[in-house]
N, C-alpha and C positions, 0 to 999 in steps of 0.2 A: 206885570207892571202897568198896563194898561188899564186893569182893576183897580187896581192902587189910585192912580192920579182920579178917575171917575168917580171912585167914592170917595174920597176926599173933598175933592171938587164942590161936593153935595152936601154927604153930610159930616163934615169933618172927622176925625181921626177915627170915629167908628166906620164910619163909609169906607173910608181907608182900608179898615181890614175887612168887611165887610169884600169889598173891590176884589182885596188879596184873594178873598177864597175862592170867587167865582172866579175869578181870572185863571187860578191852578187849573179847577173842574174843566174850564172852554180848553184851557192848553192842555192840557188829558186828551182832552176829545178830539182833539183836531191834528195833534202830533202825530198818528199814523201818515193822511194824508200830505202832512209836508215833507217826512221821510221819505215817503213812495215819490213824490215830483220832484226828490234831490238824487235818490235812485236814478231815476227814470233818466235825467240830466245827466248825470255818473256814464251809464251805459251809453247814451246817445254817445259822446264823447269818445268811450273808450270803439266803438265801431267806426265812428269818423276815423280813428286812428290806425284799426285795422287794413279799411279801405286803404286810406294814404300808402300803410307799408307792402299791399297789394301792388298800388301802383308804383311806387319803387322799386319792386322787386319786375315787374315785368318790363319794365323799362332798364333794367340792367341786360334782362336779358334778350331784349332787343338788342340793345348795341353790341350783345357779344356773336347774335346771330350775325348783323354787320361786319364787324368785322372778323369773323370767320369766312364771310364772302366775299369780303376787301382781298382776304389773304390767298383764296382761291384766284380770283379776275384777274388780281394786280389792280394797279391804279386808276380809279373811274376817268381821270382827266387821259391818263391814256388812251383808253378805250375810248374816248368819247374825239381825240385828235385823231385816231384810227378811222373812225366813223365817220368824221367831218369829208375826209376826200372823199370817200364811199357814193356819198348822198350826191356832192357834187359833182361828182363823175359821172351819175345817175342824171340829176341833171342838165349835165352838158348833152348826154345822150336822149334825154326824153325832149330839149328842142331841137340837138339835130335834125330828130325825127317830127316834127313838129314842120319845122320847116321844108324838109323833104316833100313834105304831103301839100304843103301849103304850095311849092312851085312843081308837085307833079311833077319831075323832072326821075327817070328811071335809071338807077346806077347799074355797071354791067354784076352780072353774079360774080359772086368769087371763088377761083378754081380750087377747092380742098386739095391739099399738098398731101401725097403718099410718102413724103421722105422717112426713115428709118427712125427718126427724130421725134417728124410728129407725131407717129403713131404707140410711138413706147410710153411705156407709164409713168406716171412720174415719180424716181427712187425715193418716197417719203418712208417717213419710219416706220416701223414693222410694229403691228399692234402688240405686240407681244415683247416684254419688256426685256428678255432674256437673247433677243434678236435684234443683230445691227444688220442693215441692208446698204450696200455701196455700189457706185457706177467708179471705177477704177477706173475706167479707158475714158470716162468723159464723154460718151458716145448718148447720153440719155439715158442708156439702158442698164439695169441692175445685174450685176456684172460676181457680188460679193454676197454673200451671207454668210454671217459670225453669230456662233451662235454662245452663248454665256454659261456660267455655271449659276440657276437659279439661287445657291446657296452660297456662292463666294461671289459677287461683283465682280464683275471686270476678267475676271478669270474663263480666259478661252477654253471649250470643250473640242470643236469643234469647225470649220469653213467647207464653207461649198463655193466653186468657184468655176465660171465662163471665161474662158484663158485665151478662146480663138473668139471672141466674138460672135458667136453664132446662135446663140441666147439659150445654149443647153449646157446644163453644167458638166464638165470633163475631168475635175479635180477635185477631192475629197481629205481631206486630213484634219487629224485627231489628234487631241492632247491633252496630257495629261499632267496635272499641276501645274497647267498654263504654258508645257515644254512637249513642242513636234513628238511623238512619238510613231505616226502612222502617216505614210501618204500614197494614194490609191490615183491613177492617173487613166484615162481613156483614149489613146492616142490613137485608134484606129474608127473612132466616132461610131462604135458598136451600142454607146450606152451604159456600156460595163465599165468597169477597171478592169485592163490587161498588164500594167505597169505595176507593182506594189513596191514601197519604197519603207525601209523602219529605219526606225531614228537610236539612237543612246547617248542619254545625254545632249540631243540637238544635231547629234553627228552620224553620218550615214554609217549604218550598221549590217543592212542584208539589203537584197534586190531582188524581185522575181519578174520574169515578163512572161507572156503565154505570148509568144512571137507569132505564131500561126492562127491563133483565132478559134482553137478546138475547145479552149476550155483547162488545157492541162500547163503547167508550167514546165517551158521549153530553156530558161536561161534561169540562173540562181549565182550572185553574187556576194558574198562574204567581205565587209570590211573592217579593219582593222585602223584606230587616228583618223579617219575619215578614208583612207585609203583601201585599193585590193587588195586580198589578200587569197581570194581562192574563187575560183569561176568556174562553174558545174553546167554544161548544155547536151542537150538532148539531140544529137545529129539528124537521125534518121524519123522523128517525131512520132516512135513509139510510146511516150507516155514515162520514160527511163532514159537515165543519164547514162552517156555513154563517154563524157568526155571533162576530164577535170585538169584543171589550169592553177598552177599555183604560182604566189609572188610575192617578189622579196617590200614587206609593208613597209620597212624599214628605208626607203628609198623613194625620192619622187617618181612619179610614171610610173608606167608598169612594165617592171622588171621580170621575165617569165623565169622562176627554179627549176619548176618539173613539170612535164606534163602526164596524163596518166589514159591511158584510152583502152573501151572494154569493144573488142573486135565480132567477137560473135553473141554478142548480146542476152549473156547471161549476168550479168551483175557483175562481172569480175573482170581486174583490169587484164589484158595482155600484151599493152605495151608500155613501157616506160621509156621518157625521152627528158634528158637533165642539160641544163643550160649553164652556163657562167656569161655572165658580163651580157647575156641577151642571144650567145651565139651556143648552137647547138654542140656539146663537146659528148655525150654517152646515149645510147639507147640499149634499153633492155627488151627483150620479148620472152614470153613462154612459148613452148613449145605449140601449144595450141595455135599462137598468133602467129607465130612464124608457119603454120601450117597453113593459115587463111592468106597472110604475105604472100606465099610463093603461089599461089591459083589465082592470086587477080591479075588481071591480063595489064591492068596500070598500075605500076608504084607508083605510091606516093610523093609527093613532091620532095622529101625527104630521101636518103640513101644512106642504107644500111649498111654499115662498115662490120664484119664478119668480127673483126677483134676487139671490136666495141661490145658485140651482140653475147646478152648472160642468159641463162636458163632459170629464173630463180625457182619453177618447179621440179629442176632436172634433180 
């Protein structure tokens, strides 16, 4: 068009076309480079663009690192009223000291306190997330450990427990689906359990004590509703029962029915003695026991009535 109007201009309607054709020719020639600088514009553009959605994108994920660390801290204003006494506390103590120096004046030492108190640690929580730690008696001192079931929350395995104060533990019991089933007691401060205690259902079920300290169980009790029901003890602390006590469960206290006792310490009873209402009304012996009876130079606190007395091996 440019061609057009110049020849024209010149030499009328010939110049005109004249104009036309060179104008095509220049516009041929020169149409690459203006494509390529519209190109060239294109792209700049489409990279500005790229860039920008770069920095949007990293700036999302900034804020979400944010507050992912909002969600860990808690509330920066908190932490930072937290902080405010801290500093000033810090403060009051750096010109306490400040002034101290400044009037040289020498305060006396202070005597460290050995109380029981100060020296215990202080019951914080047990790294270990499956473990609770308690001071029970209030004394300072960790006194409780509960231990969890990693797989079930809240659901007791286990307790260890300081019952006398004396910062060892003496008491051990175990459960099962969160329900007493075992309890293991040290009442003679050996370090062991001498006491064992089973549960059913929450409710005392059997007992054993090693009364003397050997190692072997000297007493074993059977119960029944929570009650007695049969009491097994080792008189002479051969490592064997010699003496079995039975009782009516069905009744409060302990009501004795029979008692059963092995005299020369082979396994096997040889005397029998039956009760009503608590008072001794029959005794039986074998022939055996009535053998061993008559050569000890002490009866029994007991007295053997001849027309009470059966043979059950005669």
């Amino acid at each position: 068009m440019d061609g057009v109007a110049m020849g024209g201009s010149i030499a009328g309607p010939y110049g005109a076309a004249a104009g036309l054709v060179l104008g095509a020719f220049y516009g041929l020639a020169t149409a690459d480079s203006h494509y390529q600088q519209i190109n060239a514009q294109i792209q700049t553009e489409q990279a500005k663009d790229k860039e920008l959605e770069a920095q949007i994108e990293h700036e999302i994920e900034r804020q979400r690192e944010l507050e992912a660390q909002l969600s860990k801290t808690g509330n920066p204003l908190e932490t930072k009223k937290r902080e405010e006494p801290q500093i000033a506390q810090r403060d009051t103590r750096e010109t306490k000291s400040e002034t101290r120096v400044d009037n040289k004046k020498e305060e006396p030492a202070t005597v460290a306190s050995l109380s029981k108190k100060d020296l215990a640690p202080n019951p914080a929580h047990s790294p270990f997330k499956n473990v609770e730690v308690k001071d029970a008696n209030g004394d300072g001192i960790p006194d409780l450990w509960i231990y969890y079931n990693p797989l079930k929350p809240g659901e007791i395995i286990r307790q260890e427990e300081d019952t006398d104060g004396d910062a060892r533990v003496d008491t051990w019991s175990y459960f099962n689906n969160g329900k007493l089933v075992r309890r293991e007691v040290d009442t003679k401060k050996t370090g062991r359990a001498d006491t064992v205690y089973a549960y059913d259902n929450e409710r005392m079920a059997r007992e054993e004590r090693d009364e003397n300290g050997d190692g072997q169980t000297s007493f074993r009790a059977y119960y029944q509703n929570g009650r007695p029901a049969k009491v097994e003890k080792d008189l002479n602390n051969d490592g064997k029962m010699d003496l079995w006590i039975y009782y009516d469960a069905t009744k409060d206290g302990e009501v004795v029915l029979r008692e059963e006792r092995d005299l020369n310490e082979d396994g096997g009873v040889d005397l029998w003695s039956y009760y009503e209402e608590g008072r001794l009304v029959r005794r039986d012996v074998s022939a055996v026991g009535l053998e061993i009876l008559s050569k000890q130079e002490e009866i029994p606190s007991f007295r053997v009535d001849p027309q009470a007395i059966r043979h059950p091996d005669s």
